[in-house]
PDB file of the backbone (N, CA, C, O) and the ligand in Angstrom, with CONECT records:
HET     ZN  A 101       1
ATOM      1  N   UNK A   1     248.528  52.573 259.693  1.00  0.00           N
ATOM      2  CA  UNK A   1     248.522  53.198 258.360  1.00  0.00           C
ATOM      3  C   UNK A   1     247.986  54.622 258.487  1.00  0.00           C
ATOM      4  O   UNK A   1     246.838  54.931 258.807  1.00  0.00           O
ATOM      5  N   UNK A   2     248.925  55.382 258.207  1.00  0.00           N
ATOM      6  CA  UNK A   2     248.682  57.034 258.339  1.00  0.00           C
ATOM      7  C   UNK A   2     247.399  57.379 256.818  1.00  0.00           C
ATOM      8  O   UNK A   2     247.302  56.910 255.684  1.00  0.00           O
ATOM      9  N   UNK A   3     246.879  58.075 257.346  1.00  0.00           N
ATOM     10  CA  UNK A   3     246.522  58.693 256.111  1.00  0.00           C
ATOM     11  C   UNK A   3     246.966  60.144 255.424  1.00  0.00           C
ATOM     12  O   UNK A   3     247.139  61.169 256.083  1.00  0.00           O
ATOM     13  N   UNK A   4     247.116  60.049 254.025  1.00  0.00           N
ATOM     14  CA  UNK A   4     247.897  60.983 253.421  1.00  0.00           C
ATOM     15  C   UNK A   4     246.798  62.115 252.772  1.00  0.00           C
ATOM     16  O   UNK A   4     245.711  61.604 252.504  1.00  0.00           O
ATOM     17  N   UNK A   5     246.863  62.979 252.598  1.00  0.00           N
ATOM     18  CA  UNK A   5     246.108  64.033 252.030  1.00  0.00           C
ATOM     19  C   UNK A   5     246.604  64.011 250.541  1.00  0.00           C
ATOM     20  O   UNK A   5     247.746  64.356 250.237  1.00  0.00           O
ATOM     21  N   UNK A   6     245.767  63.627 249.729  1.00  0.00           N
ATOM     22  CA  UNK A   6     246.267  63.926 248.374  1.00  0.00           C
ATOM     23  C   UNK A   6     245.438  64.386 247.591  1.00  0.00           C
ATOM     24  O   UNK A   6     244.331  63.853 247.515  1.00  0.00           O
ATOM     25  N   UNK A   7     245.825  65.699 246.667  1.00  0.00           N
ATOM     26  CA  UNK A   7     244.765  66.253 245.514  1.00  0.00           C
ATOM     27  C   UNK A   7     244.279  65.537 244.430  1.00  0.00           C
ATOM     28  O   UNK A   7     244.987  64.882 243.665  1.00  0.00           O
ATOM     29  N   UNK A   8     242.944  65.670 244.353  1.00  0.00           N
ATOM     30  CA  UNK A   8     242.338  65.227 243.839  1.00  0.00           C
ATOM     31  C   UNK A   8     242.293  65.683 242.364  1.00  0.00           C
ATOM     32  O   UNK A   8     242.006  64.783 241.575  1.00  0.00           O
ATOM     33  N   UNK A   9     242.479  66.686 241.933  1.00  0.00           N
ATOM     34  CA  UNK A   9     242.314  67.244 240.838  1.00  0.00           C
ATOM     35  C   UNK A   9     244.068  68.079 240.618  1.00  0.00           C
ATOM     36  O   UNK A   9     244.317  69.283 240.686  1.00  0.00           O
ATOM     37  N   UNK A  10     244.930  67.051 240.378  1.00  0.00           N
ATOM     38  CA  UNK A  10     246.192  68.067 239.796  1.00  0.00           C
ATOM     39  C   UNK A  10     246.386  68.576 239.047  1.00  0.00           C
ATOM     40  O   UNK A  10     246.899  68.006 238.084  1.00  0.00           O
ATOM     41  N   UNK A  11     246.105  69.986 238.991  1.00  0.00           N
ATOM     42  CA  UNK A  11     246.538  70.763 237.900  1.00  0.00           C
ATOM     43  C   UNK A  11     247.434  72.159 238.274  1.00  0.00           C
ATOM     44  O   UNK A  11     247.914  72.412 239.379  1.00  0.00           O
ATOM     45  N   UNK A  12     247.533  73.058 236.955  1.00  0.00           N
ATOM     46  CA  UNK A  12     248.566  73.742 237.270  1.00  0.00           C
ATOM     47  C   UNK A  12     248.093  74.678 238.281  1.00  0.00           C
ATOM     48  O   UNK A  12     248.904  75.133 239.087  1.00  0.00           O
ATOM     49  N   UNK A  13     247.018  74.972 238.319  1.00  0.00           N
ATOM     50  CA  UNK A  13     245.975  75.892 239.313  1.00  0.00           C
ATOM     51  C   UNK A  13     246.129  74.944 240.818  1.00  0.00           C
ATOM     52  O   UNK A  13     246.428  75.801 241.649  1.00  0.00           O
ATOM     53  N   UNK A  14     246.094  74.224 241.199  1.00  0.00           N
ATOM     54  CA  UNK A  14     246.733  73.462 242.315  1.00  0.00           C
ATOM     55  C   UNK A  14     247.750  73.527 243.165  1.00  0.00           C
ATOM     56  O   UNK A  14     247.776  73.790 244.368  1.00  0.00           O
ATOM     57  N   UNK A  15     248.948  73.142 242.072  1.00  0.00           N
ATOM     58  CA  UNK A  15     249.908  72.865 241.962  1.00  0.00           C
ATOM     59  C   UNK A  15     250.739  74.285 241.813  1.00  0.00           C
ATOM     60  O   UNK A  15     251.698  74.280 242.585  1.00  0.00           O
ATOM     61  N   UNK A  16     250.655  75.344 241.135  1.00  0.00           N
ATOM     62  CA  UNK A  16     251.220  76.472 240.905  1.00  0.00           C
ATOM     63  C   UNK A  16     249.921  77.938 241.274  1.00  0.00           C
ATOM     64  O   UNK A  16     250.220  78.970 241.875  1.00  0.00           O
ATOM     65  N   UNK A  17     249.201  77.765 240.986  1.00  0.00           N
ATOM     66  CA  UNK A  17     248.165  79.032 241.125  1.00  0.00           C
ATOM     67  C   UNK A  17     248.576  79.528 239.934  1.00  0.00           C
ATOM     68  O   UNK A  17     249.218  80.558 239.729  1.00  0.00           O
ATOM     69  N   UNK A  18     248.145  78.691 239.123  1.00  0.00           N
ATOM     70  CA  UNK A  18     248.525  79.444 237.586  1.00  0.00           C
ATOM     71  C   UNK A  18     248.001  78.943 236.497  1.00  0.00           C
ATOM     72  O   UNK A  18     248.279  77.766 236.268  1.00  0.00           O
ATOM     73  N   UNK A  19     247.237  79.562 235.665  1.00  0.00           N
ATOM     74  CA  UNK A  19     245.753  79.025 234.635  1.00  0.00           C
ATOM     75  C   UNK A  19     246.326  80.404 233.397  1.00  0.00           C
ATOM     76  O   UNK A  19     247.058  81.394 233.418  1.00  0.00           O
ATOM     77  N   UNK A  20     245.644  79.836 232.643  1.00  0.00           N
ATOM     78  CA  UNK A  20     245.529  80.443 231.284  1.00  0.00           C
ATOM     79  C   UNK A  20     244.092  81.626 231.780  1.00  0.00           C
ATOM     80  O   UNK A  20     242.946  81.418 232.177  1.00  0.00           O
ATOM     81  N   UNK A  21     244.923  82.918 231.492  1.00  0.00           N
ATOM     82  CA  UNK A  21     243.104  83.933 232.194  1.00  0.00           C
ATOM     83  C   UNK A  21     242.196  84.186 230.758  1.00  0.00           C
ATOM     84  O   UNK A  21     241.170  84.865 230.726  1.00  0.00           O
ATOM     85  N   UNK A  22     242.688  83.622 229.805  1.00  0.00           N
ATOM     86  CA  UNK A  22     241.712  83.911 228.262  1.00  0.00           C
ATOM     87  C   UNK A  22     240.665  82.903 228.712  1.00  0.00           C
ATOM     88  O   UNK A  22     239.551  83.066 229.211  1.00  0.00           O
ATOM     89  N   UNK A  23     241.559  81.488 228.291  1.00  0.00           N
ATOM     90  CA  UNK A  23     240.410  80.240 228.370  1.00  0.00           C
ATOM     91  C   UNK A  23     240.281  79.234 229.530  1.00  0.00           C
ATOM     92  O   UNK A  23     239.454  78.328 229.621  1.00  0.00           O
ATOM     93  N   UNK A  24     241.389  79.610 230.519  1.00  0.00           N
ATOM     94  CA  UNK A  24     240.723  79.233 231.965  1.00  0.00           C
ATOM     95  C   UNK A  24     241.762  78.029 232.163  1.00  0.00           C
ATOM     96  O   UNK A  24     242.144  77.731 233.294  1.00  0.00           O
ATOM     97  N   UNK A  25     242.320  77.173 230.726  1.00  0.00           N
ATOM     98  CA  UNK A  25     242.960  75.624 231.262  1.00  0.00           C
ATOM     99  C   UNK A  25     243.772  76.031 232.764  1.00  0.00           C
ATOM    100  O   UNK A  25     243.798  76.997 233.527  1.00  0.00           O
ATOM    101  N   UNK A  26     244.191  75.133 232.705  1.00  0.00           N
ATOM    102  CA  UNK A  26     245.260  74.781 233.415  1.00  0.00           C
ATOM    103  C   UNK A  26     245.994  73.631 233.650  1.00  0.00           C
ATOM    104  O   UNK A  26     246.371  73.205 234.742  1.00  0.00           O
ATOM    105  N   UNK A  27     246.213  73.045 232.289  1.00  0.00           N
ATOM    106  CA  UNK A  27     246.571  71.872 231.987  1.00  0.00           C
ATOM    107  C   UNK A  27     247.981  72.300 231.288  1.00  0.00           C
ATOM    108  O   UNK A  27     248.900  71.700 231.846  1.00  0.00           O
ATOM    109  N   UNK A  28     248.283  72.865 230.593  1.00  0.00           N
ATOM    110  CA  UNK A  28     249.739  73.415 229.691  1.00  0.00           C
ATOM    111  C   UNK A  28     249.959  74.617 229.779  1.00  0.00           C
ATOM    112  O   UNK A  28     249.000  75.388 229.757  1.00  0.00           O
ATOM    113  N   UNK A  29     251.161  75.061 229.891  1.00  0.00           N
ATOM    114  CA  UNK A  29     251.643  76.632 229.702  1.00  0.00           C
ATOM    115  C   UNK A  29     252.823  76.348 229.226  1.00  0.00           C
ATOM    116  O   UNK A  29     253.549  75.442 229.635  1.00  0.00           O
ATOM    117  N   UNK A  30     253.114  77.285 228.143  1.00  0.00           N
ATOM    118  CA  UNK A  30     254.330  77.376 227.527  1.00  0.00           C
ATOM    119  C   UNK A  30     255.262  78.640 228.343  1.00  0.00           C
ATOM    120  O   UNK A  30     254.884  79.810 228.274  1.00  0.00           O
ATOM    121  N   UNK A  31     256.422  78.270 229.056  1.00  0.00           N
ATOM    122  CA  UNK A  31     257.025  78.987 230.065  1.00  0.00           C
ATOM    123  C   UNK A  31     258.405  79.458 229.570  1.00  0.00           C
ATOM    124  O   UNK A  31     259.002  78.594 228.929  1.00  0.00           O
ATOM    125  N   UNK A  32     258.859  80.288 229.677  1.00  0.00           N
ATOM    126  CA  UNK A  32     260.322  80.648 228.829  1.00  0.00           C
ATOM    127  C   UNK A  32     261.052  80.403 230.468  1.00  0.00           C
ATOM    128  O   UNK A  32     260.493  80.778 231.499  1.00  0.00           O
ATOM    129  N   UNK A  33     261.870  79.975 230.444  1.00  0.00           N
ATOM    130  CA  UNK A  33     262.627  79.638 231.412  1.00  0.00           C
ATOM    131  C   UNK A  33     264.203  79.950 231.404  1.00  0.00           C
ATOM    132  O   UNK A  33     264.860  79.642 230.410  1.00  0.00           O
ATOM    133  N   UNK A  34     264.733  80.484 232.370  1.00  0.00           N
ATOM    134  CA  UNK A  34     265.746  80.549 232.304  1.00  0.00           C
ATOM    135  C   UNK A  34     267.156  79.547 233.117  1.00  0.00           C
ATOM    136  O   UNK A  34     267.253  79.633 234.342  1.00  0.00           O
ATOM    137  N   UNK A  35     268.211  78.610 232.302  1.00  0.00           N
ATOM    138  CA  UNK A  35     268.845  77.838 232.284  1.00  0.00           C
ATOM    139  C   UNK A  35     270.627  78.359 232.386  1.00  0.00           C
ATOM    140  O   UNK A  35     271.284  79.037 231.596  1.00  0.00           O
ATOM    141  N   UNK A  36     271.037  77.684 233.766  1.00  0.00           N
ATOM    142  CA  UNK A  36     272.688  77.704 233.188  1.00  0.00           C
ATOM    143  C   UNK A  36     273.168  76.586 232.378  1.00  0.00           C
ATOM    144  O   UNK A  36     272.570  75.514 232.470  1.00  0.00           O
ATOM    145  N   UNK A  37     273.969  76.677 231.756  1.00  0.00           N
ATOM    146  CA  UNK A  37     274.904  75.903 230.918  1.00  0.00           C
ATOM    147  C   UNK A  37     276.559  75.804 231.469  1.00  0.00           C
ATOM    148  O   UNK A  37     277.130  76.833 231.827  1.00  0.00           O
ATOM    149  N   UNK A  38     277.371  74.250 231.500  1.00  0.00           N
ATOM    150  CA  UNK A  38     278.679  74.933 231.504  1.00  0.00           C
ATOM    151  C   UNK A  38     278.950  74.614 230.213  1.00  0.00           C
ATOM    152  O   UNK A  38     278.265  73.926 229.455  1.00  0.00           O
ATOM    153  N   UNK A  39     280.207  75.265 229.962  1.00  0.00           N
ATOM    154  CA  UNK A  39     280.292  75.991 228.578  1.00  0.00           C
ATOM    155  C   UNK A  39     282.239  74.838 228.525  1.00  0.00           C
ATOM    156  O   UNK A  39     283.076  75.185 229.358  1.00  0.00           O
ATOM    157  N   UNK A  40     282.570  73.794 227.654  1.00  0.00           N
ATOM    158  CA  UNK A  40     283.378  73.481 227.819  1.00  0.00           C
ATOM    159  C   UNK A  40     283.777  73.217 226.233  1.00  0.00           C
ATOM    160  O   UNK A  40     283.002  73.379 225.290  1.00  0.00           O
ATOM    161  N   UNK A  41     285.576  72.641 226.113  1.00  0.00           N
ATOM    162  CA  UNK A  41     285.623  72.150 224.752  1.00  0.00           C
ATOM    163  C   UNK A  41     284.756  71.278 223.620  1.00  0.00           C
ATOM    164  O   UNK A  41     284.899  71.238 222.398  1.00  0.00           O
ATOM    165  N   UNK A  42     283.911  70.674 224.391  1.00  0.00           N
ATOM    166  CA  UNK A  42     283.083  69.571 223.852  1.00  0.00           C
ATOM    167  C   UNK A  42     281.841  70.377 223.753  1.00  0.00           C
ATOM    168  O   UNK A  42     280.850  69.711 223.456  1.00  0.00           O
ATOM    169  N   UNK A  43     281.683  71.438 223.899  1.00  0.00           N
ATOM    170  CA  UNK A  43     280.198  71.843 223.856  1.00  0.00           C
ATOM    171  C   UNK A  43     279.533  72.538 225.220  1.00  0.00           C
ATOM    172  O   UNK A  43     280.133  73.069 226.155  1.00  0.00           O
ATOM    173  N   UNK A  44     278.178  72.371 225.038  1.00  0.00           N
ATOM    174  CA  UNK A  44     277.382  73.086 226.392  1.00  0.00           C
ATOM    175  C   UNK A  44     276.932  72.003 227.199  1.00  0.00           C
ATOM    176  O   UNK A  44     277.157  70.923 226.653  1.00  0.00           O
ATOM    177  N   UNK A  45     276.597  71.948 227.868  1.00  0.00           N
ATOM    178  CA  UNK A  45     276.057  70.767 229.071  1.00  0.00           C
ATOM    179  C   UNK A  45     274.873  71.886 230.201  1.00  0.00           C
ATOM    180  O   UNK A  45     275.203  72.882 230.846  1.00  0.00           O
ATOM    181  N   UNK A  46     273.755  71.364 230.110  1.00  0.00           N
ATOM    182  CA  UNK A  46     272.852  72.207 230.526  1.00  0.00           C
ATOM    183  C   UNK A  46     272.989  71.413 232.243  1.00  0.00           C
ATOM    184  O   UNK A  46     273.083  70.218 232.523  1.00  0.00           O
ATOM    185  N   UNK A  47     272.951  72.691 233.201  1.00  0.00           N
ATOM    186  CA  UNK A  47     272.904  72.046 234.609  1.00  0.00           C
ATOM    187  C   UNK A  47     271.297  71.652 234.670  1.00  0.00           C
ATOM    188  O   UNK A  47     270.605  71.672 233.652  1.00  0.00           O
ATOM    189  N   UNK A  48     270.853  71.344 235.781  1.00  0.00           N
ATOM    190  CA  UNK A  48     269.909  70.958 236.024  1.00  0.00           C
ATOM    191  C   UNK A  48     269.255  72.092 236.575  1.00  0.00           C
ATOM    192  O   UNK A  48     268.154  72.219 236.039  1.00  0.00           O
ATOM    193  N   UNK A  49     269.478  72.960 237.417  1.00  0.00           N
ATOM    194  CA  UNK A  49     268.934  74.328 238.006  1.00  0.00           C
ATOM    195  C   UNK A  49     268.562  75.156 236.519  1.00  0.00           C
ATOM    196  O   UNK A  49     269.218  75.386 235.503  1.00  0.00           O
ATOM    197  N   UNK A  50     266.742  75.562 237.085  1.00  0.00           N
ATOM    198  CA  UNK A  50     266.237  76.451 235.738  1.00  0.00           C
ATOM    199  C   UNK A  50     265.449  77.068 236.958  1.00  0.00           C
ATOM    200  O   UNK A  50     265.272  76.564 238.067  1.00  0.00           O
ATOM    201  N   UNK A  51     264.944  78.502 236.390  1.00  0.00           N
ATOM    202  CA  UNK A  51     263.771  79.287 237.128  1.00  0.00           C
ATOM    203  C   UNK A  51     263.308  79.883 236.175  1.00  0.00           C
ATOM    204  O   UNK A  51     263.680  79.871 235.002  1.00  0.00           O
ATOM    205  N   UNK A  52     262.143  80.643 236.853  1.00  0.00           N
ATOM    206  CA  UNK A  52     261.392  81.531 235.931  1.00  0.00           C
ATOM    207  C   UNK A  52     260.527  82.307 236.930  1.00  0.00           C
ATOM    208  O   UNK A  52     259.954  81.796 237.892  1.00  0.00           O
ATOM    209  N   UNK A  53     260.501  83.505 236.615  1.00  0.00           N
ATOM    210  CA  UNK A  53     259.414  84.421 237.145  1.00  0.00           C
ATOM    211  C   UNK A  53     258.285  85.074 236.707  1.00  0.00           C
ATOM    212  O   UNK A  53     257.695  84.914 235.638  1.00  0.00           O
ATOM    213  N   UNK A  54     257.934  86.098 237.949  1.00  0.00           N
ATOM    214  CA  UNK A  54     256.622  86.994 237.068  1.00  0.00           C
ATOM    215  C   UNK A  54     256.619  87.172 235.668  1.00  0.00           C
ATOM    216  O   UNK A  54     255.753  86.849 234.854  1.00  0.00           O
ATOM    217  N   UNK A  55     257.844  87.802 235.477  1.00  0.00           N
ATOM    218  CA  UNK A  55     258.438  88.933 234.262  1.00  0.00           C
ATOM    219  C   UNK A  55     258.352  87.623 232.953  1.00  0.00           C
ATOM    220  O   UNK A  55     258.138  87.944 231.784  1.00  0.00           O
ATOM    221  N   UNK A  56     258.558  86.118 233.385  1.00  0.00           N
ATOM    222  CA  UNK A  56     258.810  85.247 231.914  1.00  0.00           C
ATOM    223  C   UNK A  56     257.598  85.154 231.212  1.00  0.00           C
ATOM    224  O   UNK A  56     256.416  85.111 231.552  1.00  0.00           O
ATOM    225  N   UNK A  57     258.290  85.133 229.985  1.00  0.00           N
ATOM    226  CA  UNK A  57     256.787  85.246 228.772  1.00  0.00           C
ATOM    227  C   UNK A  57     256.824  83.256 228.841  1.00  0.00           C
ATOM    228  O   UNK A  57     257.545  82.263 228.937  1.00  0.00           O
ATOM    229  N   UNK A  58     254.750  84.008 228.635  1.00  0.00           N
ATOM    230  CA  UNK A  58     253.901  82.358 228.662  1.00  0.00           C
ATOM    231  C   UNK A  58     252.938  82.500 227.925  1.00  0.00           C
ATOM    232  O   UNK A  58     252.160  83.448 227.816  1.00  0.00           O
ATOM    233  N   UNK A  59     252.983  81.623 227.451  1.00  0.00           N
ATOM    234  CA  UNK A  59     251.520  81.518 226.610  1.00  0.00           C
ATOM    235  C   UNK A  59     251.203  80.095 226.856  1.00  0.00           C
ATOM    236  O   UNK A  59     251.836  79.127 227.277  1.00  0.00           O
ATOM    237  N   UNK A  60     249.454  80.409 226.255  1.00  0.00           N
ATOM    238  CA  UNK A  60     248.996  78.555 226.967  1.00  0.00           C
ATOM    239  C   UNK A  60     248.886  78.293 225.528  1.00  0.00           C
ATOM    240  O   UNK A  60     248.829  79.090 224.592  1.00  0.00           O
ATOM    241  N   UNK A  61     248.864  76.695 225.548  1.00  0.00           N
ATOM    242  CA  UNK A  61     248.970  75.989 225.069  1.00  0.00           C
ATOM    243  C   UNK A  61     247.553  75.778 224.296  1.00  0.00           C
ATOM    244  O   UNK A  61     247.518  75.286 223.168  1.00  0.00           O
ATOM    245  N   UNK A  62     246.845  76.030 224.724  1.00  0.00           N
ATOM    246  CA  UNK A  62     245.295  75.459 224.624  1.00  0.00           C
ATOM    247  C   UNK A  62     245.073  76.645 223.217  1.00  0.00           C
ATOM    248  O   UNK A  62     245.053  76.259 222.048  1.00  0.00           O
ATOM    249  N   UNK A  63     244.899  78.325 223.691  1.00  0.00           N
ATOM    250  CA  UNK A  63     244.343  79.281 222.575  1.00  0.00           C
ATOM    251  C   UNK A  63     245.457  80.342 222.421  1.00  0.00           C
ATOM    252  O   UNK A  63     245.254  81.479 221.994  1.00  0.00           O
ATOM    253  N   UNK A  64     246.349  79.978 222.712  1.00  0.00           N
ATOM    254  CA  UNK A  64     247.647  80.831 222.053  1.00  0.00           C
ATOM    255  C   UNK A  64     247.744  82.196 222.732  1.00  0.00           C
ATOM    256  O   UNK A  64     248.496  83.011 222.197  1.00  0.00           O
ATOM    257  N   UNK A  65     247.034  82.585 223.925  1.00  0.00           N
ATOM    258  CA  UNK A  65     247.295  83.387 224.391  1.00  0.00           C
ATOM    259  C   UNK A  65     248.421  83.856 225.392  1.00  0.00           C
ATOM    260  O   UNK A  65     248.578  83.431 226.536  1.00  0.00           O
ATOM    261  N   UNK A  66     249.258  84.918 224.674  1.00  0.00           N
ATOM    262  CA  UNK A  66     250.523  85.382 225.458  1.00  0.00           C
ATOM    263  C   UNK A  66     250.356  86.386 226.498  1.00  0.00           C
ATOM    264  O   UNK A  66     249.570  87.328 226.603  1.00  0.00           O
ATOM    265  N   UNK A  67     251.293  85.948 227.243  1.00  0.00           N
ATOM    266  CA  UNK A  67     251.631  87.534 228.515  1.00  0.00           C
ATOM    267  C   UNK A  67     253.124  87.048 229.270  1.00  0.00           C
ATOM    268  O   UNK A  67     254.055  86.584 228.612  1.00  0.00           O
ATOM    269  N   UNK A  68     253.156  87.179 230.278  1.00  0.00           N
ATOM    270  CA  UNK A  68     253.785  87.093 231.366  1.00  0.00           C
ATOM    271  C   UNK A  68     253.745  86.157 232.269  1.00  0.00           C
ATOM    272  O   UNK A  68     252.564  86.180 232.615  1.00  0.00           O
ATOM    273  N   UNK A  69     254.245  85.382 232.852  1.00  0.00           N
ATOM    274  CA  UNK A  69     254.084  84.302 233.683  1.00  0.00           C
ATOM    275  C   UNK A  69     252.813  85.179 235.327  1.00  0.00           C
ATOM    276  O   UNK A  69     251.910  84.714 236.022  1.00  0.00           O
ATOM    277  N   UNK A  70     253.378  86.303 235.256  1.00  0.00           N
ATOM    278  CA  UNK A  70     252.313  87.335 236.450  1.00  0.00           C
ATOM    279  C   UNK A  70     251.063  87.197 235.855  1.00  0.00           C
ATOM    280  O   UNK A  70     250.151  87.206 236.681  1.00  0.00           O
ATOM    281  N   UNK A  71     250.655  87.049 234.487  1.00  0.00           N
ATOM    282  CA  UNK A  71     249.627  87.188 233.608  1.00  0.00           C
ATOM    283  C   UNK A  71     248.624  86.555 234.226  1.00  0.00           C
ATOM    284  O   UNK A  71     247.624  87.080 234.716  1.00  0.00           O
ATOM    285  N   UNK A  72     249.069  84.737 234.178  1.00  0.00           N
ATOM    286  CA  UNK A  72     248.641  83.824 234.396  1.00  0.00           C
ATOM    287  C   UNK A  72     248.768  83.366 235.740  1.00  0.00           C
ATOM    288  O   UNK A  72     248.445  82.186 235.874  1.00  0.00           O
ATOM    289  N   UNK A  73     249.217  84.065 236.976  1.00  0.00           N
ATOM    290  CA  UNK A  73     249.161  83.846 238.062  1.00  0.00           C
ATOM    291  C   UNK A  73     248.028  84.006 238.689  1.00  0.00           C
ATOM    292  O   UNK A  73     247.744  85.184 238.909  1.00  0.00           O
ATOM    293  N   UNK A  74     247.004  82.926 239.187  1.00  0.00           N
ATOM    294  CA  UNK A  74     245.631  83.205 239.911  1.00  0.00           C
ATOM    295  C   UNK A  74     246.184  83.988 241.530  1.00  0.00           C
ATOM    296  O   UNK A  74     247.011  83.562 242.335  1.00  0.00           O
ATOM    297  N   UNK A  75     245.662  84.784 241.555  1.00  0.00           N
ATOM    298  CA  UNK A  75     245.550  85.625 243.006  1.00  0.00           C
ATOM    299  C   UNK A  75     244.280  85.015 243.720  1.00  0.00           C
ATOM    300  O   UNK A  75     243.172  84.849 243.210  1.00  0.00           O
ATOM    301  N   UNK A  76     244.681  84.715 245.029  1.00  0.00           N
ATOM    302  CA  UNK A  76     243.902  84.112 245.603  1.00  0.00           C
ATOM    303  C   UNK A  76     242.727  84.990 246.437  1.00  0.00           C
ATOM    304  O   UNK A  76     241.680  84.623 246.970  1.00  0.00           O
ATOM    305  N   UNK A  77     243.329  86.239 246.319  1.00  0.00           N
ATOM    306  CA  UNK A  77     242.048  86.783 247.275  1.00  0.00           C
ATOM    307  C   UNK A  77     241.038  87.533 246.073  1.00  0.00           C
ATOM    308  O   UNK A  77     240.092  88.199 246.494  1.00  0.00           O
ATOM    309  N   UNK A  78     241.235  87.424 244.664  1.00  0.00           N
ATOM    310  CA  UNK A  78     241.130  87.604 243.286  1.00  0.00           C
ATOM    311  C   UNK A  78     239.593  86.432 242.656  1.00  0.00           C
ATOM    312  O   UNK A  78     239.666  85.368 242.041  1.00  0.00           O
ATOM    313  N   UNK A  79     238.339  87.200 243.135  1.00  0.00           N
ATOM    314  CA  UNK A  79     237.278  86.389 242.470  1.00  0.00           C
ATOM    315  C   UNK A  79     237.324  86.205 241.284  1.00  0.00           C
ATOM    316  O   UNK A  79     237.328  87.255 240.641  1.00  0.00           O
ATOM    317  N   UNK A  80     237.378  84.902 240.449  1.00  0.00           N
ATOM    318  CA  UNK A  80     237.005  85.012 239.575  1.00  0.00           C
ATOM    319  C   UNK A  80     235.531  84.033 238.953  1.00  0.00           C
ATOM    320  O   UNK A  80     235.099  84.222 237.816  1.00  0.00           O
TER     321      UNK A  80
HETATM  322 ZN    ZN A 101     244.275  79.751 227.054  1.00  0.00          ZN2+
END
C-alpha cells in the first residue's frame, strides 16, 4: 500500500493560488468565464471546454469585492 500525499486543507488558495485580497476567503469566487457554444437549428449546446484568465472579472463571494481574476491571484514570492 503506497502512500498518497493528500491536502489537507482544500481550498482555492491550494488548489489555484487564488483568495479574495479584501477579506482573505478562499472558499468562492465569482469567475466570468469564457465558453464555446455550437450554434445549430435547435438552439445552442454549450461544449464542455471553458477558460478564463488574468484579464476575467471576479469578485468573491464572501464581501463583494471586484477586480480581475490577476486581482485575486496570490504570488508566491508575495508576503502577505
Ligand atoms: Zn472577499
Amino acid at each position: 500500500m503506497s502512500s498518497t500525499v493528500t491536502k489537507p486543507n482544500c481550498d482555492l488558495r491550494s488548489e489555484y493560488d487564488m483568495a479574495c485580497p479584501k477579506c482573505r476567503q478562499a472558499e468562492a469566487l465569482s469567475i466570468e468565464i469564457t465558453c464555446t457554444a455550437t450554434l445549430t437549428i435547435n438552439g445552442t449546446e454549450t461544449n464542455g471546454d471553458h477558460y478564463w484568465d488574468e484579464t476575467s472579472s471576479c469578485s468573491c463571494d464572501e464581501c463583494d469585492h471586484h477586480g480581475t481574476a490577476g486581482e485575486f491571484r496570490i504570488d508566491a514570492d508575495k508576503a502577505v
